[in-house]
C-alpha positions as a Markdown table, in Angstrom:
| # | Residue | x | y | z |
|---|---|---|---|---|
| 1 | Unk | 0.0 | 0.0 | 0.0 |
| 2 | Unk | 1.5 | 3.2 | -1.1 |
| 3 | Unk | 1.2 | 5.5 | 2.5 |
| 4 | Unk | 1.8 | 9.3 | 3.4 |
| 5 | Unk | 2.1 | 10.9 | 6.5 |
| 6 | Unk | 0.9 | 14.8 | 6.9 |
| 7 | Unk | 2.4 | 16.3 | 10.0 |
| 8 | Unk | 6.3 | 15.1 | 11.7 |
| 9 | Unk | 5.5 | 16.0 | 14.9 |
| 10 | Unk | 6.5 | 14.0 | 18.3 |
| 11 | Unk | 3.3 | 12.0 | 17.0 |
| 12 | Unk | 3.8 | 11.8 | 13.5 |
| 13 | Unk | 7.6 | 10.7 | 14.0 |
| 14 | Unk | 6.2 | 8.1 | 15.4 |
| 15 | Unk | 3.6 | 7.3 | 12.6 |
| 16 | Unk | 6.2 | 7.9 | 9.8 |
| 17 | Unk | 8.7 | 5.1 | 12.1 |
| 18 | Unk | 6.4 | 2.5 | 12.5 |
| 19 | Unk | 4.9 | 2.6 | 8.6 |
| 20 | Unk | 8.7 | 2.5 | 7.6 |
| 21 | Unk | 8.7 | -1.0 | 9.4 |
| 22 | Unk | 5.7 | -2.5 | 7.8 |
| 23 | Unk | 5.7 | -4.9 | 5.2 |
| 24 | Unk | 3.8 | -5.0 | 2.1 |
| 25 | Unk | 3.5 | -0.9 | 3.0 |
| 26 | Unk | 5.7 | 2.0 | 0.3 |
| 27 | Unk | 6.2 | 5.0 | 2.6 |
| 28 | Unk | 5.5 | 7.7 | -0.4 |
| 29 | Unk | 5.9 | 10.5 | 1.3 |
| 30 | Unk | 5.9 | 12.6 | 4.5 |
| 31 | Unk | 4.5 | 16.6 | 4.8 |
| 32 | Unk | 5.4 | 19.3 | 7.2 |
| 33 | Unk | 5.8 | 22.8 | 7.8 |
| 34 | Unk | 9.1 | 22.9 | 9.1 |
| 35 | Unk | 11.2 | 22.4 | 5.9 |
| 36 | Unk | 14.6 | 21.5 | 8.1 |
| 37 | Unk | 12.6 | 19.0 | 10.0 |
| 38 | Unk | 11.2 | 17.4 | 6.7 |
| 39 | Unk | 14.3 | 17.6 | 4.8 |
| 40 | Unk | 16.0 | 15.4 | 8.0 |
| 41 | Unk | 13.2 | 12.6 | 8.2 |
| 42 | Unk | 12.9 | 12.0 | 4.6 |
| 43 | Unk | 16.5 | 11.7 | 3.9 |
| 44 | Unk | 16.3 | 9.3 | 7.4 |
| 45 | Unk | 13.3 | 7.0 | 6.1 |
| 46 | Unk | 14.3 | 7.1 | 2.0 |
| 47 | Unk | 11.3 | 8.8 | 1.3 |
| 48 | Unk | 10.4 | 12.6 | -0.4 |
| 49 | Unk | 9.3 | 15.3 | 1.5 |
| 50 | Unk | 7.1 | 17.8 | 0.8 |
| 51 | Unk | 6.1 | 21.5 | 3.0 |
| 52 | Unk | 2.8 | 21.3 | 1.2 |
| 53 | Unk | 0.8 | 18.4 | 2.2 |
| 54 | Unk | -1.7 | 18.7 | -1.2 |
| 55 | Unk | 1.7 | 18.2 | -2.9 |
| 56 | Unk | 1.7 | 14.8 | -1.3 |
| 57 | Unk | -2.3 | 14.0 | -1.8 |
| 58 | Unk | -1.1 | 14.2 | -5.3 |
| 59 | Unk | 1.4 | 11.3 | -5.3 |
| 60 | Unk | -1.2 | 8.5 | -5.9 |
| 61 | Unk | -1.8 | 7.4 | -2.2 |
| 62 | Unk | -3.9 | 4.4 | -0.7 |
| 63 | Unk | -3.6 | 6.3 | 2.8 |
| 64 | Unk | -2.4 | 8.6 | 4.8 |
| 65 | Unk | -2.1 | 9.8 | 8.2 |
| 66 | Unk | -3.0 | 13.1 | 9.4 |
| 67 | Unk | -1.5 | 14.1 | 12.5 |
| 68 | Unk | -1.8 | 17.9 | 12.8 |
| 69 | Unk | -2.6 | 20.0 | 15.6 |
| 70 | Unk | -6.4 | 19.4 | 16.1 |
| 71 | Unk | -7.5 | 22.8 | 14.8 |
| 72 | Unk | -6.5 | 21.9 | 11.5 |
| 73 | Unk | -8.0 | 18.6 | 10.8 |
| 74 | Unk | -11.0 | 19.2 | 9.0 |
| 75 | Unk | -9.0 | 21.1 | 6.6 |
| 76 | Unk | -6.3 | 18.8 | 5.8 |
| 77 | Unk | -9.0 | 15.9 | 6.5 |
| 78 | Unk | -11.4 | 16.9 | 3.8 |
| 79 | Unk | -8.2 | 17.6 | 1.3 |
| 80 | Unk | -7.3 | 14.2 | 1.9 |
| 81 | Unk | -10.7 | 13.0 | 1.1 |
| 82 | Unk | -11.1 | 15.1 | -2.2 |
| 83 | Unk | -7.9 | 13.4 | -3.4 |
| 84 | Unk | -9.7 | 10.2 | -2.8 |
| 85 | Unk | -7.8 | 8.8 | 0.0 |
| 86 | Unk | -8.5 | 6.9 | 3.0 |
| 87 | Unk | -7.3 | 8.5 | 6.3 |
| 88 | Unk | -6.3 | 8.3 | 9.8 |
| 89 | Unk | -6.8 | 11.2 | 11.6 |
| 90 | Unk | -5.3 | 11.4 | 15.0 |
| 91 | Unk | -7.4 | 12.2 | 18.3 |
| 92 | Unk | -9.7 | 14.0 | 18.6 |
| 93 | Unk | -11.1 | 13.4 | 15.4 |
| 94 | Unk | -11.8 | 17.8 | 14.8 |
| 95 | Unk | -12.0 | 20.7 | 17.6 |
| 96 | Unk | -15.5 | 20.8 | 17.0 |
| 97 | Unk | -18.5 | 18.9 | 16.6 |
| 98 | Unk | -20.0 | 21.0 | 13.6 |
| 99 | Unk | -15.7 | 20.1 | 11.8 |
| 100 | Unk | -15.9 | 16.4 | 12.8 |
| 101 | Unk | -19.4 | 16.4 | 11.2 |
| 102 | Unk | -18.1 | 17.7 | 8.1 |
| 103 | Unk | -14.8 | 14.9 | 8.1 |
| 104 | Unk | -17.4 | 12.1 | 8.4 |
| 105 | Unk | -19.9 | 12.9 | 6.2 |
| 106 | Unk | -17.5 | 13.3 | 3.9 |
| 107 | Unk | -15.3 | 10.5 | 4.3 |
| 108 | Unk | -19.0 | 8.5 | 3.9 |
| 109 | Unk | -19.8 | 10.2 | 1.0 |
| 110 | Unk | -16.8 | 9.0 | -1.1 |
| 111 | Unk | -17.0 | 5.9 | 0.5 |
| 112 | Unk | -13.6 | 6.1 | 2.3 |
| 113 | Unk | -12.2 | 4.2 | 5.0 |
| 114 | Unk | -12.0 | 7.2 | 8.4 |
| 115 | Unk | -10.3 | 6.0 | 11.1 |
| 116 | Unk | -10.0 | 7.9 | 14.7 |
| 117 | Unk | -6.5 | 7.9 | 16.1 |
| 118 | Unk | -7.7 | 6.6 | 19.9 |
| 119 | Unk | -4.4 | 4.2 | 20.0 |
| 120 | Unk | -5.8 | 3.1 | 23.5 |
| 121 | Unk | -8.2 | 1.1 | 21.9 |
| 122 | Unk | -5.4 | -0.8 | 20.7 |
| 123 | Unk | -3.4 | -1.4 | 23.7 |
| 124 | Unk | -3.1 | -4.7 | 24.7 |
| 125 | Unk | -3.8 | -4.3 | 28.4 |
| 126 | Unk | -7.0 | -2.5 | 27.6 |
| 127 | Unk | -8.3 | -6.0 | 24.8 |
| 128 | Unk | -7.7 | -8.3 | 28.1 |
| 129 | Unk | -9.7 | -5.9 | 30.2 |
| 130 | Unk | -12.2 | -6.0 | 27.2 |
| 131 | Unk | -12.2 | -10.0 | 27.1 |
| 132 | Unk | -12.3 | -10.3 | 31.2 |
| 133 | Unk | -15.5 | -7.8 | 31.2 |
| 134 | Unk | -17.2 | -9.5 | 28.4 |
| 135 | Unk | -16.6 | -13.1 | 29.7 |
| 136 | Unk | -18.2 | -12.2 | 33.4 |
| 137 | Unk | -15.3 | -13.1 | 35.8 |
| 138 | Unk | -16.0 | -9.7 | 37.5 |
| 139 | Unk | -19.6 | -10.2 | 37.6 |
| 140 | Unk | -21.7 | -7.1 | 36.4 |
| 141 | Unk | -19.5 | -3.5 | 36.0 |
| 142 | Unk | -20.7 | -0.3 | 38.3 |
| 143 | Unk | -17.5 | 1.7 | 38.1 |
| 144 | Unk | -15.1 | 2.0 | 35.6 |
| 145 | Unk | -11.9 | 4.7 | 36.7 |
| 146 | Unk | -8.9 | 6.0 | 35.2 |
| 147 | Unk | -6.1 | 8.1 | 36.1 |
| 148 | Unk | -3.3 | 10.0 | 33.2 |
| 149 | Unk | -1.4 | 12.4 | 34.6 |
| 150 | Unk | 1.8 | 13.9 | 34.4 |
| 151 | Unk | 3.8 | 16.7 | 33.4 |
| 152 | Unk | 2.6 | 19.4 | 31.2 |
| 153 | Unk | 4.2 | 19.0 | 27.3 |
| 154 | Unk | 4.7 | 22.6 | 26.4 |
| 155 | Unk | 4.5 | 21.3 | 22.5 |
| 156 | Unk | 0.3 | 21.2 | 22.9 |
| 157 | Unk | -0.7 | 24.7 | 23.3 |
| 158 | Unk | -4.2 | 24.5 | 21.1 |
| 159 | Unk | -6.5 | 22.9 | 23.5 |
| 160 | Unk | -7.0 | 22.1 | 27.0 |
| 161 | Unk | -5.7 | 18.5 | 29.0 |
| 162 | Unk | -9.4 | 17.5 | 28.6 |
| 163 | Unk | -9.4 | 17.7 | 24.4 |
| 164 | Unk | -5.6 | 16.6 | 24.3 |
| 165 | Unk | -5.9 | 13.4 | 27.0 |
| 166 | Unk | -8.8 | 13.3 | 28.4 |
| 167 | Unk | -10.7 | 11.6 | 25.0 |
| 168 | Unk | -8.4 | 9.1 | 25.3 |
| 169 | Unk | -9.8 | 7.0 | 28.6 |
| 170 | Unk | -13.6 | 9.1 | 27.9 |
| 171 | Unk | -13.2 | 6.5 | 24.8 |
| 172 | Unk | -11.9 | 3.6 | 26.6 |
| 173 | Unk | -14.6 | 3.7 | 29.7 |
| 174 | Unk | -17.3 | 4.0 | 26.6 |
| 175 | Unk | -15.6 | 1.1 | 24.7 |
| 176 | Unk | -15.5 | -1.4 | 27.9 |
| 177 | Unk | -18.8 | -0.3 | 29.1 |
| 178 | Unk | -19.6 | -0.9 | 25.1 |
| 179 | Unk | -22.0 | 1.9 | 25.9 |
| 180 | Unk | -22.8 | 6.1 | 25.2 |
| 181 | Unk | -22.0 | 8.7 | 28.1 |
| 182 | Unk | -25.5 | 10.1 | 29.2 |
| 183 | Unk | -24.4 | 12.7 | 31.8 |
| 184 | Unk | -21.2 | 14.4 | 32.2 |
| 185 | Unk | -20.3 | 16.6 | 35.6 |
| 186 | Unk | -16.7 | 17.9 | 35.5 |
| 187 | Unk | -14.4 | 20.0 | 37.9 |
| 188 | Unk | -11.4 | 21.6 | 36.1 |
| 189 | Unk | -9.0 | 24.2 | 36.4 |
| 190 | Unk | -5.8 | 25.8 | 35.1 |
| 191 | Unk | -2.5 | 26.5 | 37.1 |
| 192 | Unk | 0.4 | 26.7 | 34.1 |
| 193 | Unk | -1.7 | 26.2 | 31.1 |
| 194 | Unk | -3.2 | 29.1 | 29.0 |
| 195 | Unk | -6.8 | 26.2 | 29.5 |
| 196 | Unk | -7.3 | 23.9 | 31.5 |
| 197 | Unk | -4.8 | 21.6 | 32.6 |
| 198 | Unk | -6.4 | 19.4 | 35.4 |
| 199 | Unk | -9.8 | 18.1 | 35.6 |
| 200 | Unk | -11.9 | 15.0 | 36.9 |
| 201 | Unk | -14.7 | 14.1 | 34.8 |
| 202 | Unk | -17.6 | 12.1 | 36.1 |
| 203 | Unk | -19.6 | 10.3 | 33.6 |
| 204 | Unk | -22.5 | 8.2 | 33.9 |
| 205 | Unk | -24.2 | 5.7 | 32.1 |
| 206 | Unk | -27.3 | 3.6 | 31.2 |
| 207 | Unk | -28.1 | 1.3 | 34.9 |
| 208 | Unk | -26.5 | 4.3 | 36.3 |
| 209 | Unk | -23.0 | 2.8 | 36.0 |
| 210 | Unk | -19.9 | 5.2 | 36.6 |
| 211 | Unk | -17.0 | 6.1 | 34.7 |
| 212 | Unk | -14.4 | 9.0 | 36.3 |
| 213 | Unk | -11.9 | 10.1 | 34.5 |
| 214 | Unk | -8.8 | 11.8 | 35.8 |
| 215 | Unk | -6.1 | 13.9 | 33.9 |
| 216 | Unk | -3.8 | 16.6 | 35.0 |
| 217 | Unk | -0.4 | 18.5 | 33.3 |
| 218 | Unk | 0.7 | 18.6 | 36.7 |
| 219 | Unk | 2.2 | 15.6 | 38.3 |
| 220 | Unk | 5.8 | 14.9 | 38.0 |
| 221 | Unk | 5.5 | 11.7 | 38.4 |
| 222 | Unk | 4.0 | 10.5 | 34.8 |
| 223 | Unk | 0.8 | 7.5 | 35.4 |
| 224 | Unk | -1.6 | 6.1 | 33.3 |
| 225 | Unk | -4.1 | 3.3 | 35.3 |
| 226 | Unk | -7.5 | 2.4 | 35.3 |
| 227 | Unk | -9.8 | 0.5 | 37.4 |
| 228 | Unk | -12.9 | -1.5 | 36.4 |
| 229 | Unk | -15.1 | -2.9 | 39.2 |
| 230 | Unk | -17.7 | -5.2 | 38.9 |
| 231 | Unk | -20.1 | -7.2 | 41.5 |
| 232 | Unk | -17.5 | -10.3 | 41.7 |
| 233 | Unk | -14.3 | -8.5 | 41.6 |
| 234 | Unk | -12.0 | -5.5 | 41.0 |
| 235 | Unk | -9.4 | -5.6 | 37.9 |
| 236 | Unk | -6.5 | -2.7 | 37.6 |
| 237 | Unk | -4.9 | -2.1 | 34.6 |
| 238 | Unk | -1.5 | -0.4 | 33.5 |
| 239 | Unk | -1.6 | 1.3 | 29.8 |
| 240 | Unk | 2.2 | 1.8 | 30.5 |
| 241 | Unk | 3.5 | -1.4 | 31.8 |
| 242 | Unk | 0.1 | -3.5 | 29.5 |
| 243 | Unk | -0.8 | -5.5 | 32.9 |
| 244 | Unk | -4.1 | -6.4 | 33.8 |
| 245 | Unk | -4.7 | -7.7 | 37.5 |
| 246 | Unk | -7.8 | -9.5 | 38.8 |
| 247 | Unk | -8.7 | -9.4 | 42.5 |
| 248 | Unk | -11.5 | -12.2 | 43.0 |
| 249 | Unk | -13.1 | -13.8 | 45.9 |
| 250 | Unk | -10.4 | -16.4 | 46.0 |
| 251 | Unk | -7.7 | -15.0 | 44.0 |
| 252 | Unk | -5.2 | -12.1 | 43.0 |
| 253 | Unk | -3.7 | -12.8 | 39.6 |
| 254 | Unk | -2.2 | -11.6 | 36.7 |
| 255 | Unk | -3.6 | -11.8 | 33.5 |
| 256 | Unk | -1.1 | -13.3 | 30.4 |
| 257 | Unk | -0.8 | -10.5 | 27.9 |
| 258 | Unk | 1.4 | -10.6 | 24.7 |
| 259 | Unk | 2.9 | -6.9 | 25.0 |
| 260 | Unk | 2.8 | -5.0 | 21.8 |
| 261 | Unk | 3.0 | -1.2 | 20.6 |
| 262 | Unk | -0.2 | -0.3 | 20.1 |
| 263 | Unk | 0.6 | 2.0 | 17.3 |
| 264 | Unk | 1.6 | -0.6 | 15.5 |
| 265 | Unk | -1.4 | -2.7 | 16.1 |
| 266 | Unk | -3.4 | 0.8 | 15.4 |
| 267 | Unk | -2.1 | 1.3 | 12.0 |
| 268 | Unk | -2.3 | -2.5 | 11.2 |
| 269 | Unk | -6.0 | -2.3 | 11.7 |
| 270 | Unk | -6.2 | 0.9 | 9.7 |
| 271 | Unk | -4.7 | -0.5 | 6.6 |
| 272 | Unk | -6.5 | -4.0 | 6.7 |
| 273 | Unk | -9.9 | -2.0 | 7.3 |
| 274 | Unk | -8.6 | 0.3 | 3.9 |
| 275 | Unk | -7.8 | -3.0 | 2.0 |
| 276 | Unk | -10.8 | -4.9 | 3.0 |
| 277 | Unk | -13.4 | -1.9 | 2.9 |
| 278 | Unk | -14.7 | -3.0 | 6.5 |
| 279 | Unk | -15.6 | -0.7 | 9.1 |
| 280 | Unk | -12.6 | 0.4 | 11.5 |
| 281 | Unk | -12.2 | -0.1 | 14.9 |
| 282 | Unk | -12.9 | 3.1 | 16.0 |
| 283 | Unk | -15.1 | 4.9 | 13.5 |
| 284 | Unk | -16.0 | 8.5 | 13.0 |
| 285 | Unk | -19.3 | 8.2 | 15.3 |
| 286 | Unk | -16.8 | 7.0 | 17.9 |
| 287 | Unk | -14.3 | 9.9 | 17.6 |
| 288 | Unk | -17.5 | 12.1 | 17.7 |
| 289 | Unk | -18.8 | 10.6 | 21.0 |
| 290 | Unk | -15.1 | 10.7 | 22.2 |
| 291 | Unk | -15.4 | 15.1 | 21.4 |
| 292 | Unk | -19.0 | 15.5 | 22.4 |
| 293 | Unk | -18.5 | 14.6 | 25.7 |
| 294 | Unk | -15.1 | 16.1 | 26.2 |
| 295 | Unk | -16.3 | 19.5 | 25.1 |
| 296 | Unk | -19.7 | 18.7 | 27.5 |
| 297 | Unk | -17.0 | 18.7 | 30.2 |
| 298 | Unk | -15.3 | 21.5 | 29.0 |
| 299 | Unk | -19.3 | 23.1 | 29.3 |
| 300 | Unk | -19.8 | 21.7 | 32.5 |
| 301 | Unk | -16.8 | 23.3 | 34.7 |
| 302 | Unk | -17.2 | 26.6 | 33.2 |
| 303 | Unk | -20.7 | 26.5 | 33.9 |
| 304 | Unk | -20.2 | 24.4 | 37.1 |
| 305 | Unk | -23.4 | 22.4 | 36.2 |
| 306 | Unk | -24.5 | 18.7 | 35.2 |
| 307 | Unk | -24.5 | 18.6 | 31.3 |
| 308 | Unk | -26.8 | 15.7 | 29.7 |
| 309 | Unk | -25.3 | 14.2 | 26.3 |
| 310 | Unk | -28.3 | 12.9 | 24.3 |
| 311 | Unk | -29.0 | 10.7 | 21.4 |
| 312 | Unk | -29.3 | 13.6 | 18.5 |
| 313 | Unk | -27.4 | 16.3 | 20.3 |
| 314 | Unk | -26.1 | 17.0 | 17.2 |
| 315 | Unk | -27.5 | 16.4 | 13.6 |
| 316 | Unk | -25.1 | 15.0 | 10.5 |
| 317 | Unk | -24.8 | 17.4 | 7.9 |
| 318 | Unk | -27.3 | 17.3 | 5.0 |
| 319 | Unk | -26.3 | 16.3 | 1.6 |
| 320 | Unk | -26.6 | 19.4 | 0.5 |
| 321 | Unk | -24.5 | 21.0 | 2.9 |
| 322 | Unk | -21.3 | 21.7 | 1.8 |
| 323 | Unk | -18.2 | 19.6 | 2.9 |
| 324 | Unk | -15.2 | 21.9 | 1.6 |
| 325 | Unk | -13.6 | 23.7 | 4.4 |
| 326 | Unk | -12.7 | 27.4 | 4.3 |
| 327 | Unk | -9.8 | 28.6 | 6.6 |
């Protein structure tokens, strides 16, 4: 599959590695900005390099990734898709609802494969706390909790903790609940960040199960956890060290987990989903959930109030809405 990248950041460094490792992948090209930045990681990787990323969406590609700050992916997202190519576009899927409206719609309407960048979904620790919830050994799930926090990276200066990190486990609590927020309640602040840069979300739903999410630029000490507790047990996971352990009525145990990256396993998804034409893993309705609730929370410790996420909060764009952005 002939692949692009659009963006060299920390993030797309690490796309542009891991497609260079691939088999049966030809890394066309990679985009950026920063022409002494592009000029080193082409010449690194064997590839071309272009400033201008519609130079690139010219070069005949099956894919490409787009991983640009956030406030610019609807219009490099719906360039990509009026070049006819399948994309990846990294989390959050837009900075708005009414901009990640427009990338799906779009991407729908030329029938190409969108895939969310929420890598989480892909990390194994998080598939064996998938397996253990759906095969009961913790009985029925009420609470669902996780905790990312660490020091503030002075690279992300366009949105808030909430937008940057806290869609990542507002996806994975909806993924292992396999279920939509309903209600969001958040308590948020900022101390070195021009938004917020600590906040505890509390989400609920359907059965009135739980799911709090924790995030913070703050903490030296970097941690990413989470906790899912059901009526017949307790399991803790580790995104960083990919360990999952159950504490039963009888036992405390460690689950067997093949450790992989899970950007590799993320962009091996996205290319068998582009090949076979099957829906992704994490679709654009996901990454949409993913921003709805995380700019609810945003909503909801400004205003300092409950905000209620419901089915049709937001309509899809007609079909006779226009799809091309303007900047």
């Amino acid at each position: 599959m002939r692949i692009g990248v659009i963006g060299a950041g920390a993030m797309g460094q690490n796309h542009i590695r891991t497609y260079s490792q691939m088999k049966d992948v030809e890394l066309v090209g990679i985009a950026d900005v920063d022409k002494q930045r592009i000029e080193a990681l082409s010449k690194q990787y064997n590839t071309k390099g272009f400033t201008d990323y519609n130079e690139l969406l010219k070069q005949n590609l099956d894919a490409v990734s787009i991983v640009v700050p956030t406030t610019l992916h609807r219009q490099v997202a719906l360039d990509a898709i009026h070049a006819g190519t399948n994309i990846l576009v990294e989390k959050p899927i837009a900075d708005t609802i009414e901009n990640a409206q427009a990338i799906v719609y779009a991407a729908e309407a030329q029938g190409l494969t969108l895939m969310v960048g929420h890598i989480e979904r892909f990390n194994p620790a998080v598939l064996k706390m998938k397996q253990i919830i759906d095969s009961g050994k913790l009985g029925k799930v009420v609470s669902i909790s996780t905790s990312r926090v660490g020091p503030y990276n002075p690279r992300i200066r366009d949105v808030g903790v909430i937008l940057d990190i806290g869609v990542h486990d507002i996806d994975i609590v909806s993924y292992l609940y396999n279920s939509r927020v309903t209600d969001v309640y958040a308590i948020a602040g900022k101390e070195v960040h021009s938004l917020e840069d600590h906040a505890s979300m509390f989400l609920r739903y359907e059965g009135d199960r739980a799911g709090v999410v924790e995030v913070n630029w703050l903490t030296p000490h970097k941690t990413r956890k989470f906790a899912v507790i059901g009526t017949e047990g307790v399991a803790y996971g580790d995104y960083m060290e990919q360990r999952v352990t159950i504490h039963d009525k009888e036992w405390v145990r460690d689950a067997k987990i093949e450790k992989r990256e899970p950007l590799a396993l993320e962009l091996e998804s996205f290319l068998n989903a582009c090949r076979t034409h099957k829906e992704p893993v994490t679709t654009g309705p996901d990454g949409i959930h993913a921003l709805d609730v995380a700019i609810a929370a945003i909503e909801s410790y400004k205003s300092r109030a409950m905000v209620k996420i419901y089915s049709g909060r937001y309509a899809l764009p007609r079909a006779d809405q226009p799809t091309k952005a303007t900047v």
